[in-house]
BAPA-544950 format. One line per 5 residues: number of its first residue (from 1); for each residue x, y, z of C-alpha. Coordinates in Angstrom, 3 decimals, always signed. Example, Ala and Ser with C-alpha at 12.3 -4.5 7.8 and 13.67 -1.06 7.14 Angstrom:
1	+12.300,-4.500,+7.800 ~ +13.670,-1.060,+7.140 .
//
This chain:
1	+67.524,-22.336,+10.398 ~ +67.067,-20.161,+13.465 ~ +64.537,-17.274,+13.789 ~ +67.181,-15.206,+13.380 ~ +68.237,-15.905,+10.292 .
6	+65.055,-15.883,+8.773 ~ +65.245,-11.717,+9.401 ~ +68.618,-12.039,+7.791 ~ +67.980,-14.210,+4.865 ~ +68.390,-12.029,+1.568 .
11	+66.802,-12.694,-1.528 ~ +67.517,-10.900,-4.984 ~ +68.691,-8.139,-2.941 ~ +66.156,-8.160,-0.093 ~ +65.537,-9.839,+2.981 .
16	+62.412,-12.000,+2.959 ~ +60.812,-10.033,+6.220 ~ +61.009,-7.033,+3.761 ~ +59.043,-8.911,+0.722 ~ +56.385,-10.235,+2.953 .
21	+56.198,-7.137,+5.089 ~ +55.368,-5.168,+1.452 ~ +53.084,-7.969,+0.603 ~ +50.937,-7.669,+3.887 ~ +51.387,-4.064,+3.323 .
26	+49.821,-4.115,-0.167 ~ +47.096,-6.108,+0.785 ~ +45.905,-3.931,+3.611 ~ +46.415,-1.118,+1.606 ~ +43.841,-2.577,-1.486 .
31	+41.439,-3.643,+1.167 ~ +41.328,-0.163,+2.485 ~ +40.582,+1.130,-0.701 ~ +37.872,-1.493,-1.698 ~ +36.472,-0.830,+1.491 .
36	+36.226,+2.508,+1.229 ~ +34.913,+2.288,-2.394 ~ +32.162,-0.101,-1.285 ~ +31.436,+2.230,+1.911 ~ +31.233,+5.493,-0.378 .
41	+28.461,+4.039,-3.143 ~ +26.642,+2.118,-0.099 ~ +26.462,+6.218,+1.052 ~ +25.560,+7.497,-2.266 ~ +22.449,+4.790,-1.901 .
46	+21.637,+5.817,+1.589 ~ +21.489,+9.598,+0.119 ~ +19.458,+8.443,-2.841 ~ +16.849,+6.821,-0.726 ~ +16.769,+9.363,+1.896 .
51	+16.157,+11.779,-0.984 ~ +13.372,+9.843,-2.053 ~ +11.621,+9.419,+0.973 ~ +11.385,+13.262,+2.014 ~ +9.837,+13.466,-1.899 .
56	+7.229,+11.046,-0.806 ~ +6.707,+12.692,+2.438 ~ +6.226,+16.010,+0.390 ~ +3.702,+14.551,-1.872 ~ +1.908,+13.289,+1.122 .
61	+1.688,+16.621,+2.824 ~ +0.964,+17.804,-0.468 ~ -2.100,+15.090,-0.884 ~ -3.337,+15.486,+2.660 ~ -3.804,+19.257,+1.966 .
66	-5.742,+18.647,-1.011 ~ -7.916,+16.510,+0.619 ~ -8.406,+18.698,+3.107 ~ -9.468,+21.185,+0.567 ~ -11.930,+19.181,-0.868 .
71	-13.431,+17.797,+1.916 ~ -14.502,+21.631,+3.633 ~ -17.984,+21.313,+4.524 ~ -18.728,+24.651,+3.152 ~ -17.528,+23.821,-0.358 .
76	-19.759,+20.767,-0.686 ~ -22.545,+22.338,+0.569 ~ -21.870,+24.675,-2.206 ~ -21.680,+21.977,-4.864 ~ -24.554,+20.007,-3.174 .
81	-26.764,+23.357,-4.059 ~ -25.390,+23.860,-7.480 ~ -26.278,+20.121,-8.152 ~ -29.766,+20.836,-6.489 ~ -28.961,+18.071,-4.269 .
86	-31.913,+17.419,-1.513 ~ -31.309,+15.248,+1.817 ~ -31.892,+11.684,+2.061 ~ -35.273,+10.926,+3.214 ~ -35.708,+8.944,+6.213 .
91	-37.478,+6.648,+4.711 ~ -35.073,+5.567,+1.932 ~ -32.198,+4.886,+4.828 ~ -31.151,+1.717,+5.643 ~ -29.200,-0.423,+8.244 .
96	-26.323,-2.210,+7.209 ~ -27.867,-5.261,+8.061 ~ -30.808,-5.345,+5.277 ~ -27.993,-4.310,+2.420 ~ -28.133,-7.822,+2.541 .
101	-32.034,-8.366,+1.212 ~ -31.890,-5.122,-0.858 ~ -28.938,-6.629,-3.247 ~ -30.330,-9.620,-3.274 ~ -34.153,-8.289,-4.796 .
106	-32.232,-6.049,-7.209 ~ -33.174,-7.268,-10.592 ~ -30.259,-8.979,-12.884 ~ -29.633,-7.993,-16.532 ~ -31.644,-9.947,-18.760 .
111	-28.822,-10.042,-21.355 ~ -24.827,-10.708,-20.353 ~ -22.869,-7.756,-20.341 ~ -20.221,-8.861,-22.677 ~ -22.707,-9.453,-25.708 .
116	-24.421,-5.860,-25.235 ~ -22.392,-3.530,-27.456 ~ -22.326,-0.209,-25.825 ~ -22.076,+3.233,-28.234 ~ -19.170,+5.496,-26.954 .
121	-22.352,+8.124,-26.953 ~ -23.660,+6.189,-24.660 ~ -21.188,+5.572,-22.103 ~ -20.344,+9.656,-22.704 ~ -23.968,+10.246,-21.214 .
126	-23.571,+8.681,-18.232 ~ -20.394,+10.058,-17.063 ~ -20.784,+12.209,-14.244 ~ -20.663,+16.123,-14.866 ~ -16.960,+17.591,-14.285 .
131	-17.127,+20.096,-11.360 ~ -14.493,+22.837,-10.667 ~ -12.643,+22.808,-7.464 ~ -13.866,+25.901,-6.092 ~ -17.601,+26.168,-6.851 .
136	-18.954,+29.206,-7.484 ~ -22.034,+29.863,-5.256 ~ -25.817,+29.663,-7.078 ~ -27.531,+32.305,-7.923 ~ -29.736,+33.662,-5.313 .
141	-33.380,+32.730,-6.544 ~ -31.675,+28.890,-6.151 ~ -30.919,+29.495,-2.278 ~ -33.888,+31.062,-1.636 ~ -35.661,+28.347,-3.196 .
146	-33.655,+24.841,-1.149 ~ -34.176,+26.929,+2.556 .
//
């Protein structure tokens, strides 16, 4: 059989160039689609995490600010003198090289922590005291009195 009549070769009706010209047809045609499919939920993830990350980087601006807030000089001064907090003397500083020898003389527990049962009173008492974010400034007999 010559090329020739391959083109002309008819089954059922059709020639066999048509059938396998559909078939290749067909096939590009699905893997079009699937690729497409594929491509459009791959963007849908890409738009999911990109959505995501500007959150996060809102949060962090967010965060950043607040610490910023808390950490103005002025407004720890201001809860440093509502606490009646004084300076650290000179003589209770230390280097970083003697932390060393001063954790080493602290005293241990005499009893293990585990078998000391601790009241919920307890542990309530030695929580630290629940400050507002914007202190309100002490009364004036208190400045007068730490300058």
């Amino acid at each position: 059989m010559t090329a020739a009549g391959v083109f002309n070769r008819r089954v059922r009706g059709f020639r066999v160039v048509e059938v396998v010209g559909l078939c290749i047809l067909l096939s590009l045609v699905t893997g079009v689609y699937l690729a497409k499919t594929f491509a459009g939920r791959e963007r849908q993830e890409i738009a999911r995490i990109e959505q995501e990350i500007e959150e996060e980087a809102a949060r962090k601006r967010l965060l950043e600010a607040e610490v910023a807030h808390l950490e103005q000089p002025r407004r720890i001064e201001q809860l440093a003198q509502m606490m009646q907090l004084k300076p650290i003397a000179p003589d209770r500083e230390i280097t970083e090289d003697a932390l060393i020898d001063v954790a080493r003389r602290r005293e241990l527990p005499k009893t293990p922590i585990a078998a000391a049962p601790v009241a919920p009173e307890a542990l309530a008492a030695d929580a630290p005291e629940v400050l507002p974010d914007d202190a309100l400034p002490p009364p004036p007999q208190v400045q007068g009195a730490l300058r």
